[in-house]
C-alpha positions as CSV (number, residue, x, y, z in Angstrom):
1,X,-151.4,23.3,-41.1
2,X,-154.2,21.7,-41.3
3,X,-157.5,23.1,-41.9
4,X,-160.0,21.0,-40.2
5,X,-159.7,20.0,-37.3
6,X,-160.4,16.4,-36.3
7,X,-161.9,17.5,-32.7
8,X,-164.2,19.9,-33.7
9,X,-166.1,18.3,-36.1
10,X,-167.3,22.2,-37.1
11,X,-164.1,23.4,-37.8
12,X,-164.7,23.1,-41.8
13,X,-167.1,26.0,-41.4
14,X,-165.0,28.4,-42.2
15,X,-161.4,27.9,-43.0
16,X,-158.8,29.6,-43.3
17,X,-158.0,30.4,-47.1
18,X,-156.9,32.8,-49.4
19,X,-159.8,31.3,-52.0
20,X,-161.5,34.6,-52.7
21,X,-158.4,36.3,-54.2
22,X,-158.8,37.4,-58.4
23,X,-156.5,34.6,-59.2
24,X,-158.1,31.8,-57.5
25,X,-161.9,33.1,-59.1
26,X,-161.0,29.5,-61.5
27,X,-160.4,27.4,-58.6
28,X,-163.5,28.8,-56.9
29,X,-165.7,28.2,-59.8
30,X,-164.3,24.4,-60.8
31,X,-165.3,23.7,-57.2
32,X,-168.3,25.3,-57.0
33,X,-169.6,23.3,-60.3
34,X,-168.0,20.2,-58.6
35,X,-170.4,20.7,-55.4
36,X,-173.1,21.6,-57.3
37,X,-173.3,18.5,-59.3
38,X,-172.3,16.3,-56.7
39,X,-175.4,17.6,-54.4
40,X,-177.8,17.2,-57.3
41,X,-176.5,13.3,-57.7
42,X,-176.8,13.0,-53.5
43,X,-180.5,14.9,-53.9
44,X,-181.7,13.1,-56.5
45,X,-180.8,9.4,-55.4
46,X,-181.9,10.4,-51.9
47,X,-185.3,11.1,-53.1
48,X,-185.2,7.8,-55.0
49,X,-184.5,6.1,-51.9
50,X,-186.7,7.5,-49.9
51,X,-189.7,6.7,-52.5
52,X,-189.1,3.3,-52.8
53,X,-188.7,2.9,-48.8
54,X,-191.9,4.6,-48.7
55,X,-194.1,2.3,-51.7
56,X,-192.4,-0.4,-49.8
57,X,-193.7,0.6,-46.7
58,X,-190.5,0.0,-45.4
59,X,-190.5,3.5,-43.7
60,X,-192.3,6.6,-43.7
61,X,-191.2,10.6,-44.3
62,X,-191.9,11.7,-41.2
63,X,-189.4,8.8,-39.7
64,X,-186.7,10.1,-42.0
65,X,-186.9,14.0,-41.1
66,X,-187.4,12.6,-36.9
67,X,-184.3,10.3,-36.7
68,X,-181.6,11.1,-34.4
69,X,-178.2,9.3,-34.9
70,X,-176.6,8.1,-32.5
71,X,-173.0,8.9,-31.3
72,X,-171.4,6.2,-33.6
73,X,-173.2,6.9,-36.5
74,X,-173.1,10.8,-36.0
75,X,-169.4,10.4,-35.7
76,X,-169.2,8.4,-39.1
77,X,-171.7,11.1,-40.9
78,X,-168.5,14.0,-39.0
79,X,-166.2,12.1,-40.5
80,X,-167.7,11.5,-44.5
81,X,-168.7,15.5,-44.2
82,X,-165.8,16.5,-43.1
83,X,-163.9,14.7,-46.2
84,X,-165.9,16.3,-48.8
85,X,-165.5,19.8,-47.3
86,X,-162.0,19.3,-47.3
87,X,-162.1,18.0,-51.0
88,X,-163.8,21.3,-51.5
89,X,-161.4,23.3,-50.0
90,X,-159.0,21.8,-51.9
91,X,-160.3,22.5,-55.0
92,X,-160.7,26.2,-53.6
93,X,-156.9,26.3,-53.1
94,X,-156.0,24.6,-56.4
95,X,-155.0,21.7,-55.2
């Protein structure tokens, strides 16, 4: 069974797991430090980025937080997010 599910791209929102039992606390925490750093990586080159689009003058903040993707592209960002919360999950499960 699979726990997303590739037509509902909010499916990964809450899957089904046994993840919260005593002996998966391990599992849980190895994946929650695995999230944790890779967000601060993502967060911090994301700032970078958007910094040096900025001094550039390239693009502005407010163009950044206003954008609206279109269906292609909001299909491809579905489909990256919905392979790291799966990686998540299977950290959470032990695999």
């Amino acid at each position: 069974m699979s726990i997303v599910d590739s037509n509902d791209p909010t499916s990964f929102n809450f899957p089904p797991s046994d993840a919260l039992k005593p002996e998966k606390m391990d599992d849980m925490g190895r994946a929650l430090i695995s999230l944790t750093r890779e967000i601060c990586v993502l967060t911090d080159r994301q700032a970078v980025l958007e910094k040096l689009l900025e001094d550039a003058g390239l693009i502005s903040g407010d163009a950044i937080d206003s954008f609206q993707p279109g269906a292609e592209l909001q299909a491809k960002i579905d489909a990256r997010t919905s392979a790291v919360v799966k990686s998540v999950v299977n950290e959470l499960l032990g695999g």
